[in-house]
C-alpha positions as CSV (number, residue, x, y, z in Angstrom):
1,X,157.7,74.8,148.5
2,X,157.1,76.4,145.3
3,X,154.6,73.8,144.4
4,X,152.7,75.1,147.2
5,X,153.5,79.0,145.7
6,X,150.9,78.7,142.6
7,X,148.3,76.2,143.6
8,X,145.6,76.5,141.1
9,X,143.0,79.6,142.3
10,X,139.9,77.8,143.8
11,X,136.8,79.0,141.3
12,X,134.2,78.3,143.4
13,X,132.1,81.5,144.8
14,X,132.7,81.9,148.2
15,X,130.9,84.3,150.3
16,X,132.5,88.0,151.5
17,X,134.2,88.1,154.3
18,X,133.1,90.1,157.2
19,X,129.8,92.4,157.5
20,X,129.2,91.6,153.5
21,X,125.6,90.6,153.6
22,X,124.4,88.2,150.7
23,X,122.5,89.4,147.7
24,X,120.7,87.0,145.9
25,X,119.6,86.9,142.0
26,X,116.1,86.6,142.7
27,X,116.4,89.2,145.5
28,X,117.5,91.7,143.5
29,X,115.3,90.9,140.9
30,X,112.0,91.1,143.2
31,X,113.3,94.9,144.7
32,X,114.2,95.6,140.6
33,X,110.2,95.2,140.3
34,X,109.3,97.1,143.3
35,X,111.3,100.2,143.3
36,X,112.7,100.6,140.0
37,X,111.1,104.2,138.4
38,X,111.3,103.2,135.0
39,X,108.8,100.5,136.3
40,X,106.9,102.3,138.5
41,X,107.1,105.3,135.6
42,X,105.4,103.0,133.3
43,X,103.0,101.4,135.6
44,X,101.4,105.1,136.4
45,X,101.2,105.6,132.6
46,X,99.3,102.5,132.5
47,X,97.0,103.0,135.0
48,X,96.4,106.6,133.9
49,X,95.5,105.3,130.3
50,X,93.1,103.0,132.1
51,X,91.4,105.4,133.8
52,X,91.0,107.5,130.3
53,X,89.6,104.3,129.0
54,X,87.2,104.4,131.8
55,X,86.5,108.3,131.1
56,X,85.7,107.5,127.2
57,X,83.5,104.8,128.3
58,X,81.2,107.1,130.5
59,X,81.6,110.1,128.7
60,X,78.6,108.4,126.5
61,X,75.8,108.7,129.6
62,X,76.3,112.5,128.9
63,X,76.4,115.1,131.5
64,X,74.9,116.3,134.4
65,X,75.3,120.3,134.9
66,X,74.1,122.2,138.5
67,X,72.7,125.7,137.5
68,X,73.3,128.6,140.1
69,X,73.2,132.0,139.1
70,X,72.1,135.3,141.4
71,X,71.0,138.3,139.1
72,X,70.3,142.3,140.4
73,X,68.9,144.2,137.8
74,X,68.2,147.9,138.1
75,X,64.5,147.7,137.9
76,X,62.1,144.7,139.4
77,X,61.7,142.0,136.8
78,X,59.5,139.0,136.8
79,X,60.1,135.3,138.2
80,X,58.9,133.9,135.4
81,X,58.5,135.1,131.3
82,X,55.5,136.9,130.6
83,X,53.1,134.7,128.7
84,X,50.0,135.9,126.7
85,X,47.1,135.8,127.7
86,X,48.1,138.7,130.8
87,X,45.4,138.5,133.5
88,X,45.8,137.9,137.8
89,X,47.5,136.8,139.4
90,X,50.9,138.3,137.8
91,X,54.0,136.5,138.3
92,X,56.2,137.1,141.5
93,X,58.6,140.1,140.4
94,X,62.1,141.0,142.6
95,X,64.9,143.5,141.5
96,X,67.1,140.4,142.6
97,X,66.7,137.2,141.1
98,X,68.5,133.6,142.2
99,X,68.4,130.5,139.7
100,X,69.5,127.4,141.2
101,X,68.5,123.7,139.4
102,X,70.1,121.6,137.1
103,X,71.0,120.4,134.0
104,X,71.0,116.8,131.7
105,X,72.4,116.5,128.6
106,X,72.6,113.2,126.3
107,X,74.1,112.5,123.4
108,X,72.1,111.0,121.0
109,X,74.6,110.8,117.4
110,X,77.8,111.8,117.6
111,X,78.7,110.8,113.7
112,X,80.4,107.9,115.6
113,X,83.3,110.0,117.0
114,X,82.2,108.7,120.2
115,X,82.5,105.3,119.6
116,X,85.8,105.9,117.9
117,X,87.1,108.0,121.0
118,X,86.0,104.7,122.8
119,X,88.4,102.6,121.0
120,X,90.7,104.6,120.8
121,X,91.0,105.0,124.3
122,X,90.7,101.4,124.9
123,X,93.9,100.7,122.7
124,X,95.3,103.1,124.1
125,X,95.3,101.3,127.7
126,X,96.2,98.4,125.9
127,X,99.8,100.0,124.5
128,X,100.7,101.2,127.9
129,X,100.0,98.0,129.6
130,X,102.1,96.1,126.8
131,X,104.7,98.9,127.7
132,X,104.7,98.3,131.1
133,X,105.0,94.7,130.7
134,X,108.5,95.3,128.3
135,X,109.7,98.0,130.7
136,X,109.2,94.9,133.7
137,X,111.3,92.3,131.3
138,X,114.1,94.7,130.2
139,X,114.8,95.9,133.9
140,X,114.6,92.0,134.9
141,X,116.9,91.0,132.1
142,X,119.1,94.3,133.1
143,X,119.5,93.2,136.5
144,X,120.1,88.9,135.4
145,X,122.9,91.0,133.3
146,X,124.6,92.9,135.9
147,X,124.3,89.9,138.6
148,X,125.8,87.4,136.4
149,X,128.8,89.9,135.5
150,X,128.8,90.5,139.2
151,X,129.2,86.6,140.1
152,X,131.7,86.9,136.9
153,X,134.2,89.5,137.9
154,X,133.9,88.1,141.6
155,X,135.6,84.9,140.3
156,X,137.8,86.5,138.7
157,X,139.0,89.1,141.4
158,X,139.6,85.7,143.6
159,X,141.9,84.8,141.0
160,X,143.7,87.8,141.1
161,X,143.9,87.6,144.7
162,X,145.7,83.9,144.1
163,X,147.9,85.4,141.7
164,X,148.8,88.0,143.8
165,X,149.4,85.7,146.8
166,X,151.4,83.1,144.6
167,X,153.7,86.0,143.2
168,X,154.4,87.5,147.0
169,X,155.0,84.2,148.2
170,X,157.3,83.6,145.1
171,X,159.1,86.7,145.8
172,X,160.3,86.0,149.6
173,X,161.5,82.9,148.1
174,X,163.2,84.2,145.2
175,X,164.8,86.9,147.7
176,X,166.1,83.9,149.7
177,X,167.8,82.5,146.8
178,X,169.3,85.7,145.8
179,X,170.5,86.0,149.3
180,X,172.4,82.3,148.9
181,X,173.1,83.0,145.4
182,X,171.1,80.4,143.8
183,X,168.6,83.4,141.6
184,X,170.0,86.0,140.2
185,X,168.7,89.9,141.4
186,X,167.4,90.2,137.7
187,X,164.8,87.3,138.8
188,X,163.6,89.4,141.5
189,X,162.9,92.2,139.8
190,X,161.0,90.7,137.3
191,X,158.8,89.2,140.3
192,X,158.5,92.7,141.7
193,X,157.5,93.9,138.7
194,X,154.5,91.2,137.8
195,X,153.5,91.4,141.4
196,X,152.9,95.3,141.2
197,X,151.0,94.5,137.8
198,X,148.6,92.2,139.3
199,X,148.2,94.4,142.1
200,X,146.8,96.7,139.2
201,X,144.8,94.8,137.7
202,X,143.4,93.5,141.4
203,X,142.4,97.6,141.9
204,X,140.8,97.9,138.1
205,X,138.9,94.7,139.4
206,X,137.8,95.8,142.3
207,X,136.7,99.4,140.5
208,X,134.7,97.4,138.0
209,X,132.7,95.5,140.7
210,X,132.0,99.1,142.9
211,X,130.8,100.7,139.5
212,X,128.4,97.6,138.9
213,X,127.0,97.7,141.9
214,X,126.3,101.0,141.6
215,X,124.5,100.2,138.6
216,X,122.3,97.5,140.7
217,X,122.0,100.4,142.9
218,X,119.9,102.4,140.2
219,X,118.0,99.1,138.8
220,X,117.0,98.1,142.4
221,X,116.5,101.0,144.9
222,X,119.2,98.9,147.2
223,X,122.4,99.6,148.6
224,X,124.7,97.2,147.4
225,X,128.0,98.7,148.3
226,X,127.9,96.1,151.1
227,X,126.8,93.4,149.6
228,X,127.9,90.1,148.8
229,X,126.8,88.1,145.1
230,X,125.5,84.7,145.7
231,X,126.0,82.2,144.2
232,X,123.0,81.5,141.6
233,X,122.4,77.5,140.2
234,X,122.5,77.9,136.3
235,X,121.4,75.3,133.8
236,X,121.8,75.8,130.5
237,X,118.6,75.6,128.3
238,X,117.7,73.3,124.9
239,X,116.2,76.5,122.7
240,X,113.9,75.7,119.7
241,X,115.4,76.1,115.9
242,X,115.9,79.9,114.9
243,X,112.6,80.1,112.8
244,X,110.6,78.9,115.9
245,X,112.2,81.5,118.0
246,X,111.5,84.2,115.4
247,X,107.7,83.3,115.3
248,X,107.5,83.0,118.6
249,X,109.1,86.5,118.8
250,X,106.7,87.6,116.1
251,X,103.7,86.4,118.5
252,X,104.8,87.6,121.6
253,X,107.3,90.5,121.8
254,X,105.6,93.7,123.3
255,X,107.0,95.3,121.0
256,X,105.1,94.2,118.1
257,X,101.5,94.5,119.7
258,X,102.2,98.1,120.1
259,X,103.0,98.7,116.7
260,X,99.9,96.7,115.8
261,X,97.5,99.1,117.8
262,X,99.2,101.8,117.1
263,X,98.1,101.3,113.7
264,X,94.9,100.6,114.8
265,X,94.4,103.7,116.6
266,X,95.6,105.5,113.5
267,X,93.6,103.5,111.4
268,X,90.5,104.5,114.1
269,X,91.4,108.5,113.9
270,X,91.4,108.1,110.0
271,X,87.6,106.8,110.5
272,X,86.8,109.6,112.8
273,X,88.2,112.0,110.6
274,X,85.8,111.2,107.7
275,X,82.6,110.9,110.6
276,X,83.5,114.7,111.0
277,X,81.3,115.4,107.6
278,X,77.9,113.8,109.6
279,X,75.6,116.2,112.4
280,X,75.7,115.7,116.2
281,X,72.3,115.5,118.0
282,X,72.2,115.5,121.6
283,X,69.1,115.7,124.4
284,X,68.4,118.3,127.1
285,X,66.3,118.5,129.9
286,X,67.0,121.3,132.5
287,X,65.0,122.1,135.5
288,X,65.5,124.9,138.3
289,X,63.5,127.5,140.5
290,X,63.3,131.1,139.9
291,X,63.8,132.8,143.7
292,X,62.6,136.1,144.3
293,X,59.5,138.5,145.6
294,X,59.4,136.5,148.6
295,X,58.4,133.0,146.9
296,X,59.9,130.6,144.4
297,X,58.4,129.9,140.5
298,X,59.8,125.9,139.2
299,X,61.0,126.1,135.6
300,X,61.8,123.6,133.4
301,X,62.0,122.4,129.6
302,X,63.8,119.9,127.5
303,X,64.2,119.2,123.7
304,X,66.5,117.4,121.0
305,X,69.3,119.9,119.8
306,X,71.3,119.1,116.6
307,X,74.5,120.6,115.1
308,X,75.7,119.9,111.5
309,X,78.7,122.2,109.9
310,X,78.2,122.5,106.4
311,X,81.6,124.2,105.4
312,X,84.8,124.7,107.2
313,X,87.2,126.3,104.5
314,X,88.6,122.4,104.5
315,X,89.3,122.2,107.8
316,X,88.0,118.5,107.9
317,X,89.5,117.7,104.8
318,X,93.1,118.1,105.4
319,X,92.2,116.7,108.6
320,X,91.3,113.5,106.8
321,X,94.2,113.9,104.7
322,X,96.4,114.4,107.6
323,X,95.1,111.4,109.2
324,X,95.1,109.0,106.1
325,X,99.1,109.7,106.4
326,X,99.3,108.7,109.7
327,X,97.7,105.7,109.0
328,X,100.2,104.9,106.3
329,X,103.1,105.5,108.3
330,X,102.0,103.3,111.2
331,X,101.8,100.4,108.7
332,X,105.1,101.2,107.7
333,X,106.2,101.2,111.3
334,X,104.5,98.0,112.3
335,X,106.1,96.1,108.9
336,X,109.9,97.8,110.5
337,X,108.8,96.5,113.7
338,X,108.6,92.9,112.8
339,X,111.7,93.4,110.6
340,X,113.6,94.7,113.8
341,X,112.0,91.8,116.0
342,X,113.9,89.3,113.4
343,X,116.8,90.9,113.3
344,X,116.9,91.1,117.2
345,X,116.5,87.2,117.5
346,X,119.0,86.6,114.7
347,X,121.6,87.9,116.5
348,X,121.0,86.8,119.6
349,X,120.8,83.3,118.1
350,X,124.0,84.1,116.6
351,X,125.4,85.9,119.8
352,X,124.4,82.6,122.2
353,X,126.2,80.3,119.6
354,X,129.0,82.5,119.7
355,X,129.6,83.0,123.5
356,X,128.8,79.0,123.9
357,X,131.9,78.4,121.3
358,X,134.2,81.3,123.5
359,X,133.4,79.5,126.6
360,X,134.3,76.0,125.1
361,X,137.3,77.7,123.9
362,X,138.1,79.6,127.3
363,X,137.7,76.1,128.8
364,X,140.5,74.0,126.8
365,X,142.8,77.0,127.2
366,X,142.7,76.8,130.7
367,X,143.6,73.7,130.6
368,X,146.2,74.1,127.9
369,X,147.0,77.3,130.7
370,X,147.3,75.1,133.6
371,X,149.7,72.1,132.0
372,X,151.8,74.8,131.0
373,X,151.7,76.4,134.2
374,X,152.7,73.0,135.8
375,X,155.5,72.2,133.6
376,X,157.3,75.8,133.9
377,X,156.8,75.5,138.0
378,X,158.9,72.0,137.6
379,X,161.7,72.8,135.0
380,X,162.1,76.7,137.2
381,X,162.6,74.4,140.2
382,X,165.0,72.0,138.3
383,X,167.1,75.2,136.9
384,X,166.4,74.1,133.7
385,X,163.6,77.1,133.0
386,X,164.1,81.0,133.6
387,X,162.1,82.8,135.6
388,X,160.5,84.4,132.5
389,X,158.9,81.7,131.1
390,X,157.4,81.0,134.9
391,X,156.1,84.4,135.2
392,X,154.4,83.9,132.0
393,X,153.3,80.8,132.8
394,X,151.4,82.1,135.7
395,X,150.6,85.5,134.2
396,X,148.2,83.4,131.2
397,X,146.9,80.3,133.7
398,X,145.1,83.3,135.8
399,X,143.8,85.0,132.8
400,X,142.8,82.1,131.6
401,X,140.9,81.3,134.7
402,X,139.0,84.9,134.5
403,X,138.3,84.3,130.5
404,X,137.1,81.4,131.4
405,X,134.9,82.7,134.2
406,X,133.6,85.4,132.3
407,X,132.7,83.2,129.1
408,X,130.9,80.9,131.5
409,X,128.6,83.8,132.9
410,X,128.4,84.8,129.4
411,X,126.7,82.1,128.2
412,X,123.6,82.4,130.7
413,X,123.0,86.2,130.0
414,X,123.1,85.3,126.0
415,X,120.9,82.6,127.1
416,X,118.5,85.4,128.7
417,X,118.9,87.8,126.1
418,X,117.9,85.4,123.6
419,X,114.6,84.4,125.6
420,X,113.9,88.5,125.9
421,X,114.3,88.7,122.0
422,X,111.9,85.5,121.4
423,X,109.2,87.0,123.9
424,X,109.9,85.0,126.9
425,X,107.7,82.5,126.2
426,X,110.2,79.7,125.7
């Protein structure tokens, strides 16, 4: 009978009982993408930087201005300016005049602060798209992390349900023997008092998973309260030597093409700042009808208009200064961005290597766990063991069984992290 009491807990993932629909990986994953507002967050920023890349672009075709203006004076004045020489007919003349045409104006030479705005504006777009991308992937890798710890302490709650089950069943049959004096009532308690334990550790358990999923919750828009984890088919992966991963990281992380146009935008505003020394010449052509005296006069004229400031106090040149700094310190940044980039793969190298050798360890001692286990069940039967030793027995197999499980699980989100940190391009 008590060979029956503490079976070994099955470890495969079995579905929840009851209304519990199933949540896959990949579902949760695809709803992560959808209605997660750090995504969606940085996919507006994106597309707003696209459309001021668009706006930088155009702003070069100049400007078209409509002219309306309605004018009373307090004595008749002419539709149009008087011009020498003065003879018939005189212009129209109205105490009440109404202006209505338009206006174009082009620029012609900006001191290429146009061109840089351009750029600027293109990298700009650039950033925010690279951002958007990294915001997708850490969400992603946040949700693979919080499903496989999901699948992780499911396992091991069905462990502790075993456990639990074993040591209830264990107790009837210890109270039996108390009852024919074959146990003593010390044995019982003891029972009683690892039972209540695991009944603990079942709630903490259970706690874990409903604060998980709440987690999911926030990543994925769902309610997973009711919710079941599927199972998820995991293979683990051959990665490339550390120095490929760090080059590859070097290539391809986000991370590092923003800092490269960050310092490129700094690097353009720098440029700008010393174009602020040339003119600006822009073209104008306006056109509009003078309304009054009962008729209408057209009016128009056009012309090249420059601008060119020839001292500012040194406004422009702390500008320049100002800028020059900026530039320096994005160079910096880029050169601690790479620098973090390696670190960041290095230690998920390391971390991978180190949850593959806690899993390989988990694994031997559960079955070190389960021998034991088996040996304590057969001498307590025998009389020749104390109930002690059995409790214990049972008390490491199980939490052997949920290292074990959690190591496992461990290994595939190392895995992940370590493909985030090398760019994903593995």
């Amino acid at each position: 009978m008590k060979g029956k009491i503490i079976t070994a807990a099955a470890l495969c993932v079995i579905l929840g009982a009851g209304a519990a629909r199933a949540l896959t990986l990949d579902g949760a994953l695809d709803a992560a993408l959808k209605n997660s507002p750090a995504v969606n967050m940085a996919r507006e920023a994106a597309a707003s930087q696209r459309y001021r890349k668009y706006g930088a672009r155009v702003s070069r075709l100049g400007e078209v201005t409509v002219i309306g203006t309605l004018t009373r004076y307090n004595l008749p004045r002419t539709l149009t300016p008087m011009v020498p020489p003065i003879a018939p007919p005189f212009p129209l003349s109205d105490d009440t005049i109404t202006n209505v045409g338009g206006s174009y104006t082009l620029p012609l030479f900006t001191g290429f602060k146009l061109s840089r705005n351009i750029s600027i504006a293109g990298l700009s777009a650039e950033i925010a798209k690279a951002q958007s991308s990294l915001t997708e992937k850490q969400v992603k890798f946040n949700v693979y992390s919080l499903f496989l710890k999901g699948l992780a302490l499911k396992e091991q709650l069905q462990a502790k349900d075993e456990q639990e089950k074993a040591l209830a069943e264990l107790r009837k049959n210890v109270e039996l023997g108390v009852k024919i004096g074959r146990y003593a009532a010390i044995d019982l308690k003891k029972v009683a008092y690892q039972y209540e334990m695991v009944k603990a550790q079942r709630q903490g358990l259970e706690n874990n998973i409903a604060s998980l999923k709440a987690g999911l919750d926030q990543l994925t828009g769902l309610e997973t309260d009711e919710w079941d984890f599927e199972p998820v088919e995991l293979k683990e992966k051959d990665y490339p030597p550390l120095e490929a991963l760090v080059k590859a990281a070097l290539l391809d992380r986000e991370e590092v093409a923003v800092s490269v146009k960050r310092k490129q935008v700094a690097a353009a505003n720098y440029s700008k700042s010393k174009y602020a020394y040339l003119p600006e010449i822009s073209a104008n052509y306006t056109y509009f009808r003078s309304i009054g005296g009962g008729g209408s006069v057209p009016l128009w004229n056009y012309g090249v208009a420059a601008q060119w400031s020839v001292f500012d106090f040194g406004k422009r040149a702390f500008d320049m200064v100002s800028q020059k700094q900026e530039y320096k310190s994005a160079k910096e940044a880029e050169t601690a961005q790479q620098l973090a980039v390696r670190r960041e793969v290095v230690e998920a190298y390391g971390g991978l290597r180190t949850q593959q050798a806690l899993h390989e360890a988990a694994a031997k001692a559960l079955a070190y766990a389960k021998d034991a286990r088996d040996v304590e069940n057969i001498k307590y039967q025998q009389n020749a063991g104390s109930m002690y030793d059995l409790l214990l027995s049972l008390a490491q197999y199980y939490d052997a069984v949920s290292q074990e499980r959690g190591a496992y699980y461990g290994v595939f989100t190392a895995g992940k992290y370590l493909e985030l940190s090398a760019g994903e391009k593995l």
